[in-house]
C-alpha positions in Angstrom: 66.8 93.8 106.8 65.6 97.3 106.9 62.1 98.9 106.8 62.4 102.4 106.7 62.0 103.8 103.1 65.3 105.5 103.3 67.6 102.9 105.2 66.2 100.5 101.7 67.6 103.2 99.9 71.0 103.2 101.1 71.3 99.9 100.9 70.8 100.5 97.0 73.1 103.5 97.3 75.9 101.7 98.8 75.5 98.7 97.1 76.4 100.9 93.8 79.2 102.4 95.3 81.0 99.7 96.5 81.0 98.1 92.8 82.1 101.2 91.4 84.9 101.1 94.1 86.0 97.7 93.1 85.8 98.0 89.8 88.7 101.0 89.9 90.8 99.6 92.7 90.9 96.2 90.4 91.9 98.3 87.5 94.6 99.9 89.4 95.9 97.4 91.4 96.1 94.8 88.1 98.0 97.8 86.4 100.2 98.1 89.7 100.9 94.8 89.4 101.3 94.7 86.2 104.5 97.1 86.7 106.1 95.5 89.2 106.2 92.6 86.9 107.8 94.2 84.6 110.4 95.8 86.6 111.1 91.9 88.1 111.4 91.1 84.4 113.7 93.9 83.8 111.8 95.6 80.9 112.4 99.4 81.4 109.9 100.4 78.4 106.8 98.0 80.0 107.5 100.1 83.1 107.3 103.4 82.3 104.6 103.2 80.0 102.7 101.2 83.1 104.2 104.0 85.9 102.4 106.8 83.6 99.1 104.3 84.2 99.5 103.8 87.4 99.6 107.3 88.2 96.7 108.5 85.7 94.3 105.4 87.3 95.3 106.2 91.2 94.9 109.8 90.8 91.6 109.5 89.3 90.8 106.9 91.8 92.0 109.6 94.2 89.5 112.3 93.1 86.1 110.1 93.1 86.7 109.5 96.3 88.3 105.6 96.3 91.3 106.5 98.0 93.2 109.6 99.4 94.7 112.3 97.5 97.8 111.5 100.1 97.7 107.8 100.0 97.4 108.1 96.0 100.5 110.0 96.3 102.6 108.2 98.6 101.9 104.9 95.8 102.7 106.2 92.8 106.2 108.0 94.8 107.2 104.6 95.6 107.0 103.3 92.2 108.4 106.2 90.8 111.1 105.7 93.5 111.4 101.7 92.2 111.7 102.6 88.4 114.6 105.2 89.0 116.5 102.7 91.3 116.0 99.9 88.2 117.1 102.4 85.4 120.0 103.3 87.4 121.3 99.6 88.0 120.4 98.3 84.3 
């Protein structure tokens, strides 16, 4: 445990950011999820309504600091990427 004033206070600090960090990746990754189910299920509207949240909730996460701007990026390609390949084959 610490004892110097400010080494308490980060423990505060980080304690606070760590929740706020899992409470957005949860939301994005349920929403993620949530997609991918849909594109298993075949359901082309579900999907692009959940790709537009997907990308909205990573690139926020991506500008507080939760993730990188490229890593962001490189997700919501992929899916992007997965929803054209399903529209084309349905």
């Amino acid at each position: 445990m610490a004892n110097i004033k400010s080494a308490k206070k980060r423990i505060t600090v980080i304690a606070k950011k760590t929740a706020r960090n899992r409470k957005v990746k949860g939301a994005y990754r349920a929403i993620i999820k949530n997609f991918y189910k849909a594109i298993e299920a075949g359901d082309m509207v579900t999907a692009k309504e959940k790709l537009g949240l997907a990308e909205k909730k990573l690139m926020q996460a991506a500008a507080k600091g939760v993730m990188h701007k490229n890593t962001a990026s490189r997700k919501v390609g992929r899916m992007t990427r997965t929803y054209n390949k399903a529209k084309a084959e349905a």
